[in-house]
N, C-alpha and C positions, 0 to 999 in steps of 0.2 A: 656736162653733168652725166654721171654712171644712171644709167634707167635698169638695172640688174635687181630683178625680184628672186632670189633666192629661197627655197626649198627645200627643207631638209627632210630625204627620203632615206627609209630604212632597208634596205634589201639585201636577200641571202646571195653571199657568193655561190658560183655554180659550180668552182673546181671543191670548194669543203665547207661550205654551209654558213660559214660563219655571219654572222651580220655586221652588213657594213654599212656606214653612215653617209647619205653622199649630200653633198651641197648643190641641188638643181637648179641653174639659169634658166626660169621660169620669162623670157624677156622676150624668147623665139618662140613659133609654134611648133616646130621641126627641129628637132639636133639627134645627131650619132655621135659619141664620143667614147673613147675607152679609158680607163681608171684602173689606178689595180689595190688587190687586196691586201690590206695591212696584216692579213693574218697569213696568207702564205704565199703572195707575193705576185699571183697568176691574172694576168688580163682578164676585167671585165667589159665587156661591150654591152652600153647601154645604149637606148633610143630613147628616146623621149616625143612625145606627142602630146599636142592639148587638143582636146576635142572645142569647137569653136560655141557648138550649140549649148553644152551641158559645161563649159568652162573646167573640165578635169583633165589632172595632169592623167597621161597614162606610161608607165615606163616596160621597156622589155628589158630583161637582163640577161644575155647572153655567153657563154664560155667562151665564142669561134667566133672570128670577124667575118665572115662568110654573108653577113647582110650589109659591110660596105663592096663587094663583088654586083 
């Protein structure tokens, strides 16, 4: 049985702003993952974290993978 709670986050790319729609696996408390932009094609590195106390997703969206190092 998939236990996959999905979240749909709206976030500005960093290389040109555009907004992109992402589908969060809300099922970890912890994930790094990279996706790229449907508008000009450039890696995004997102994290994802849920705060455990206050139950909110919280996401970072980064241009450089330099926080999987």
């Amino acid at each position: 049985m998939d236990d996959a709670k999905l979240f749909d986050a709206r976030v500005h790319c960093p290389h040109c702003g555009h907004t992109v729609h992402l589908d969060v696996d809300t099922s970890e408390d912890e994930q790094n993952y990279e996706d790229e932009c449907p508008n000009c094609g450039d890696s995004i590195y997102v994290t994802m974290h849920r705060e455990i106390g206050d139950d909110k997703i919280h996401l970072r969206v980064t241009a450089d993978d330099e926080q999987y190092y």
